[in-house]
N, C-alpha and C positions, 0 to 999 in steps of 0.2 A: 313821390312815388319812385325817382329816379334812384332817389338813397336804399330805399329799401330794396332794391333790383341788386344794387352794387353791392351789400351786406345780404343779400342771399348768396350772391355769387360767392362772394369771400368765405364764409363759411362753407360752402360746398365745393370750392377748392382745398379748404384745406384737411375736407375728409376722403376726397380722390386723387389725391394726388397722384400723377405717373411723369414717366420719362418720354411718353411717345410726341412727337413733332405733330402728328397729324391726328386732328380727333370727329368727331362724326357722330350723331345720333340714330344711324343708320344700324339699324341691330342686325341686319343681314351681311354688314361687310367682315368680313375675314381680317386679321391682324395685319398678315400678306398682304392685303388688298389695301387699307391702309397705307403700310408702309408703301406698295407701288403709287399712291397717289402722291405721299412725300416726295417719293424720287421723279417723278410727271409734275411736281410743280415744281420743284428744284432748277428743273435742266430742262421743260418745254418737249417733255418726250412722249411718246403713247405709254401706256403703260404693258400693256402685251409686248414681252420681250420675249425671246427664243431663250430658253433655259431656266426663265423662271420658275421654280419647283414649286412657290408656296411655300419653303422653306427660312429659317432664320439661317445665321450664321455658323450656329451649332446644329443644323441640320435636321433639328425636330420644328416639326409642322406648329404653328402658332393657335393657340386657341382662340375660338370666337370673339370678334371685340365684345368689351362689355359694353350693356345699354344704359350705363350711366352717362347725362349727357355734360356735367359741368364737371372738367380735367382741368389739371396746371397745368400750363407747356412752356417750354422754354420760351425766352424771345427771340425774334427774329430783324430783317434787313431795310435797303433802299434804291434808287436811281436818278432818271434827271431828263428834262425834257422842256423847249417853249414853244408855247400854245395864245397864239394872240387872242385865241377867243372865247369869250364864256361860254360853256358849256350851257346847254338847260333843252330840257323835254320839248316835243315838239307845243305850237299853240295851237291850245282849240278854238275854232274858229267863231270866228264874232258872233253873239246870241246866244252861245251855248254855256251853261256852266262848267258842264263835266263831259271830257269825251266819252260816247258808249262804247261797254261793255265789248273785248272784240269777242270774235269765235274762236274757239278751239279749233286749231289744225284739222284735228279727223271727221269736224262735220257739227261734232257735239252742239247744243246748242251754249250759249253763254250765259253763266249764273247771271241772273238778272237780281239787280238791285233793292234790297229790301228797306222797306216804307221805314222811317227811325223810327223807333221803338216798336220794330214787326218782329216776328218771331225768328228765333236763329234757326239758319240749316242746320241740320244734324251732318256731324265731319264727312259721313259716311256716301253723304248724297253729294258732297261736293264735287264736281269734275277739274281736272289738273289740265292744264292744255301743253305741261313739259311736265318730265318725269321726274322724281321728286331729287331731289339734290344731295349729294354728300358733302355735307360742309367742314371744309377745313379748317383748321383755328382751335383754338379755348373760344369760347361765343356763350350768353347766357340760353340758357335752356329752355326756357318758356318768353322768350320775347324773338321780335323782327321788326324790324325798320324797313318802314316803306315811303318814299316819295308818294303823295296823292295829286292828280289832278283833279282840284275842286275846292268847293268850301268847308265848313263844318258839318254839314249835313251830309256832304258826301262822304267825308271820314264815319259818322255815324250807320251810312249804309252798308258801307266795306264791312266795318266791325260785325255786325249784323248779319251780313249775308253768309261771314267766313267765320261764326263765331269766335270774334274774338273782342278782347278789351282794350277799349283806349286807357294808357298808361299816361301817355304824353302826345301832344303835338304845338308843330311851332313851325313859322314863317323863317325858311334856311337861307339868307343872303347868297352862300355858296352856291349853294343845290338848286336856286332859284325857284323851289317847289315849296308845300307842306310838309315836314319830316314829320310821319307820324311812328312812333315808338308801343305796339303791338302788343300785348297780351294772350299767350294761349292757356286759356285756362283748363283744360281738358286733355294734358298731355302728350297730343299731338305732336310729332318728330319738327321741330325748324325745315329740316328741308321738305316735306311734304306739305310744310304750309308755305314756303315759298311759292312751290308749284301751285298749289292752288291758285292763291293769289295773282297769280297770272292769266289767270280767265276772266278778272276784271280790268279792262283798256284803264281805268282812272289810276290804277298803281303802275307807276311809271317807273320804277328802281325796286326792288325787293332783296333786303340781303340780312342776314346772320346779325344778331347784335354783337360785334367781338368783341372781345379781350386784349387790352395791350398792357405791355409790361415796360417800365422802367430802363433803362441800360445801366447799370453798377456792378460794376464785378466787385470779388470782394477785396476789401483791403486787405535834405527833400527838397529843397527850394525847387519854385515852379521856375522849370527852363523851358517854359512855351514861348516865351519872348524871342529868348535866342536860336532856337530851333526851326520859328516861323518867321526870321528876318524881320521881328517888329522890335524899333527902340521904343524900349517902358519908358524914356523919357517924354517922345513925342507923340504915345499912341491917344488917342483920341476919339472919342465916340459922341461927342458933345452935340448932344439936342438928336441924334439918330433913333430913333422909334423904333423902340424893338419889342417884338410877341415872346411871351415865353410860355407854355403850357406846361404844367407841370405838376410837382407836387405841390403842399403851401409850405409858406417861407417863414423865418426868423428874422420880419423886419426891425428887429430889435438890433442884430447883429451889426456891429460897426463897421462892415464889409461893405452892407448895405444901404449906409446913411446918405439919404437924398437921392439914392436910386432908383426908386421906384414909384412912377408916373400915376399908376393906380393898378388894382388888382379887382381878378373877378373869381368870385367862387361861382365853379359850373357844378360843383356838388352839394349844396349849402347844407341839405340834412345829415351829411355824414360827417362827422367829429374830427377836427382836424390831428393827427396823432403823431404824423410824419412829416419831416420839414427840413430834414439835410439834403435832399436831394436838390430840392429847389432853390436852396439856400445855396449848394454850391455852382449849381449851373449859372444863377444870377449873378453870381460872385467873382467867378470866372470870365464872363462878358464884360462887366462892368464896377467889378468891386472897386471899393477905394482903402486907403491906408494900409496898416500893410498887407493885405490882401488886395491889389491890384487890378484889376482887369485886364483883359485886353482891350476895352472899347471905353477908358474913364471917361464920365460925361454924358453917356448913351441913356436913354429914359424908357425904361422895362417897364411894359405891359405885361402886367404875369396873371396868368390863370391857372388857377389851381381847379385839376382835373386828375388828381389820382390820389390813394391811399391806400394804404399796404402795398404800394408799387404797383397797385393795377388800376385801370380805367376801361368802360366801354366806350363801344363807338359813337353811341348817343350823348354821351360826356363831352368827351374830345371834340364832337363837330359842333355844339354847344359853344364852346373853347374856341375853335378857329372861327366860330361866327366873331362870337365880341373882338377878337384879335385881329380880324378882318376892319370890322366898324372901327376901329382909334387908329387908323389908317395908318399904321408900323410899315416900316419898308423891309422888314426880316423878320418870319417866325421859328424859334428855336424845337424843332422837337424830340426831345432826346429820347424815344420810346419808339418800340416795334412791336408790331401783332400780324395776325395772318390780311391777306389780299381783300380790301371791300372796297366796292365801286362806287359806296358812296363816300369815302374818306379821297376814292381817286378824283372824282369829279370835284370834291372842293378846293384839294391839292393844285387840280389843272384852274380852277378860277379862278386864284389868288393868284399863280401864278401869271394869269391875266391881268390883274389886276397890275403888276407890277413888283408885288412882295417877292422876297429872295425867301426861298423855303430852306431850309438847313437841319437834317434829319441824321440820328446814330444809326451807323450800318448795322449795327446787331453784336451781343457779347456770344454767341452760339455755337462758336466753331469752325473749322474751314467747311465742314459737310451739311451744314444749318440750313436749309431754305432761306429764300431769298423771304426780308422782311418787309414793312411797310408801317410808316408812308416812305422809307428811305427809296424802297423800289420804283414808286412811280416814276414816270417821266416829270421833267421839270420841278426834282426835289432834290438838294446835292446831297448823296451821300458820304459821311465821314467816318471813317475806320481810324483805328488806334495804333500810333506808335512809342515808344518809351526814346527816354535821355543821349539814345546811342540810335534812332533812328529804325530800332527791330521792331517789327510788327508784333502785338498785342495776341499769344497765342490763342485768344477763345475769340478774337474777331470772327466774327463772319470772310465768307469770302465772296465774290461774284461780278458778273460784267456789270452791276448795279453797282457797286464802289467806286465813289466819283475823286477822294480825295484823301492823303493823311493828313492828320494833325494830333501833336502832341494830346495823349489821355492814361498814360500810366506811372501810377505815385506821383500826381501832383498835390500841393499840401492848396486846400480850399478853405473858405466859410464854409460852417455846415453849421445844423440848429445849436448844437453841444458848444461852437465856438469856430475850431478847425479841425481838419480832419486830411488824410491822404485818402485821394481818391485816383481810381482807376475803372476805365470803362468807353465805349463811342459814347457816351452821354456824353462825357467832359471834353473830348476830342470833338463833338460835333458845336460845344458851346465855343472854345476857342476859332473855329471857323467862324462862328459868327459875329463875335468879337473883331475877328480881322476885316469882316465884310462891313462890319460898322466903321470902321477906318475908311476903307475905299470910298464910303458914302459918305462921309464927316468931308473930306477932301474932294470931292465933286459929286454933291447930291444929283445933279443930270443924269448918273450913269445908272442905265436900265439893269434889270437882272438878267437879261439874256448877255448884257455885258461882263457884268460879274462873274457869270457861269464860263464864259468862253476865257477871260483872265483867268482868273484859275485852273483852268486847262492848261492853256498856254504856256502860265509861268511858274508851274509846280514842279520840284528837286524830284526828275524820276528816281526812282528806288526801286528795287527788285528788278524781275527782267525789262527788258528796256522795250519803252513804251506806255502805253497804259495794261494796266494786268489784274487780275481778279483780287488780287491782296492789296495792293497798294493805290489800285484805282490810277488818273492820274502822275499820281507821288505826292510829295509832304508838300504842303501851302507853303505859300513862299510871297509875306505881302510887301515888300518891297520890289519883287519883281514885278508885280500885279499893281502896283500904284503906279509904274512907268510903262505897264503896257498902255497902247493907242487906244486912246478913246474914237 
């Protein structure tokens, strides 16, 4: 069911296509209004500013959004944070299955739970106990992802009570809950059924199925060696465990021979079509001959979770379960989409976990919204510099840019053979590559270590200090191999 979710979506991207950052099924918001939510998630501001007219920059008033709900959007960014503890929903207490139903704020009483296979509410009778949501992002249009507290019976009640269809469900290592992946068959807005859903106490997280996108800008010897103070003669990743989530690969590719540990497809029914991205980002970490890595030796766990450069969130977190389970000390993830709290809560438990998370800050712009998972806390993010140490002019910018490293016109593996690549995809693979070194040469060192080295011993660049563009400054793993453990 998963596949065919993802080939609806793709098709209906590619007959709506637009330029707006901020998209919404909300057929009452104003294009202004919109855009003010863009700039309120950007920069953490209200949106009610003194002079906003409603206007664009040409100064004619914006037409109604449309109520189409599946758009392309550009991609977006990342952050960083350590958190010792895993996260997870509160417990229900001993004897009980399923916590009940809470109340609605205003009194309302609480949808009460309908017998499996009882008849559905009609949408209209349903009470919201929060107001219906404006969701930001590309997100698929007729699905949501809910956390349940329960068993299968209790997922069968939800669906039931809120009209809607189980697609998918599954036990989340991350999430520590039920992921169950939501069907609205009846056209209902995503953010209206969010709201709903929040009159039942057993859905514990309720969010948007998003969209993420790839980081490749568009198209030479690789000088990431010299640039990030690593000798290609002693760099080394030998027996380091590394996740890589991505597209699928060309393990045909002599770039790739004996590199790769094992692979999981988290979309199995969709046809694999594309495989240079994967193919470079693996190749980059840990390639061998003359396509080199930075980490030779390192043994990729690669999951393939995108095609046609996009993925939902139900993919992905699919993705960092198994990546999680072969107990990797680094997951590479070179793709951004809009804010969801269930990508943040797995991001915060790996992170517990121990794994060093390593995300592309976004190809978007300086004026881009901040992206994700790069933004979370306890995710490093990495933005792009070229040969002379200039910053990558479609990077993202933000206090979420944790680091540079070399990602433009570097010559890669790619499915075809090689290829010059540019983009934080390639720049966030080279960080990981180097963090596979730190860890080859004293596997004891935790990632809240990793993350503070890298602070510490990054070439500041730009204005002095850490700064929206350059983050930190360019890695630098020779300094970072002599920082104090």
């Amino acid at each position: 069911m998963a596949a065919k979710a993802v080939i609806r979506l793709t098709a209906a991207m590619t007959i709506f296509a637009t330029s707006a950052m901020a998209q919404t099924n909300d057929p009452n918001l104003t294009q202004a209004e919109i855009d003010c939510l863009n700039r309120a998630s950007a920069a953490g501001t209200d949106c009610a500013k003194d002079g906003d007219d409603g206007k664009d920059s040409g100064g004619k008033t914006p037409a109604k959004a449309s109520t189409v709900s599946a758009v392309f959007l550009p991609a977006l960014i990342v952050d960083l944070f350590p958190n010792p503890t895993l996260v997870t929903e509160a417990p229900i207490p001993p004897g009980n299955t399923a916590a009940p139903p809470t109340a609605p704020p205003s009194g309302l009483p609480a949808i009460p739970a309908a017998a499996p296979g009882g008849p559905i509410v009609a949408p209209t009778d349903l009470v919201a106990t929060e107001p219906p949501r404006a969701v930001i992002g590309d997100f698929v249009p007729d699905e949501v992802l809910v956390t349940v507290n329960g068993d299968a019976g209790a997922v069968q009640q939800i669906a039931a009570s809120f009209g809607l269809e189980i697609r998918s469900q599954r036990q989340s290592r991350l999430l520590g809950n039920t992921l169950v992946r939501f069907g609205i068959p009846d056209g209902r807005p995503v953010g209206v059924v969010l709201a709903q859903l929040a009159a039942d106490g057993r859905t514990l997280r309720r969010e948007a199925n998003h969209v993420y996108s790839l980081q490749q800008a568009a198209s030479i010897v690789n000088y990431a060696f010299e640039r990030i103070a690593l000798d290609a003669k002693e760099a080394s990743g030998e027996n380091v465990r590394v996740g890589v989530i991505d597209t699928g690969i060309d393990d045909s590719n002599p770039a790739l021979s004996g590199v790769i540990a094992e692979q999981f497809d988290a979309m199995p029914d969709v046809p694999i079509k594309a495989r240079d991205h994967g193919t470079s980002v693996d190749g980059l970490i840990a390639g061998t001959g003359a396509f080199k890595g930075m980490a030779p030796g390192a043994r990729i766990y690669h999951a393939r979770a995108f095609e046609g450069g996009k993925s939902t969130m139900d993919v992905i977190l699919s993705a960092l379960d198994w990546a999680a389970e072969q107990d990797v000390r680094i997951i590479n993830m070179s793709f951004v989409g809009p804010k969801n709290d269930l990508l943040g809560i797995a991001c915060r438990n790996a992170r517990a976990l121990g794994i060093v998370l390593v995300a592309a800050a976004g190809n978007n712009g300086p004026k881009a919204p901040y992206g994700y998972p790069a933004a979370f806390d306890g995710v490093i993010a990495v933005t792009a510099t070229d040969a002379k140490d200039g910053l990558m002019p479609q990077a993202n910018r933000g206090a979420y840019v944790f680091i540079s490293a070399p990602g433009v016109e570097m010559v890669a593996p790619s499915g075809a053979g090689s290829d010059v690549v540019t983009g934080t995809s390639f720049a966030a693979a080279i960080v990981t590559g180097a963090v596979a070194n730190l860890l080859h040469a004293a596997p004891d060192r935790s990632a809240d270590w990793v993350e503070k080295a890298l602070a510490a011993t990054a070439k500041d660049l730009g204005p002095k200090g850490r700064d929206n563009d350059f983050g930190f400054g360019l890695l630098d793993t020779k300094a970072a191999e002599a920082a104090k453990d």
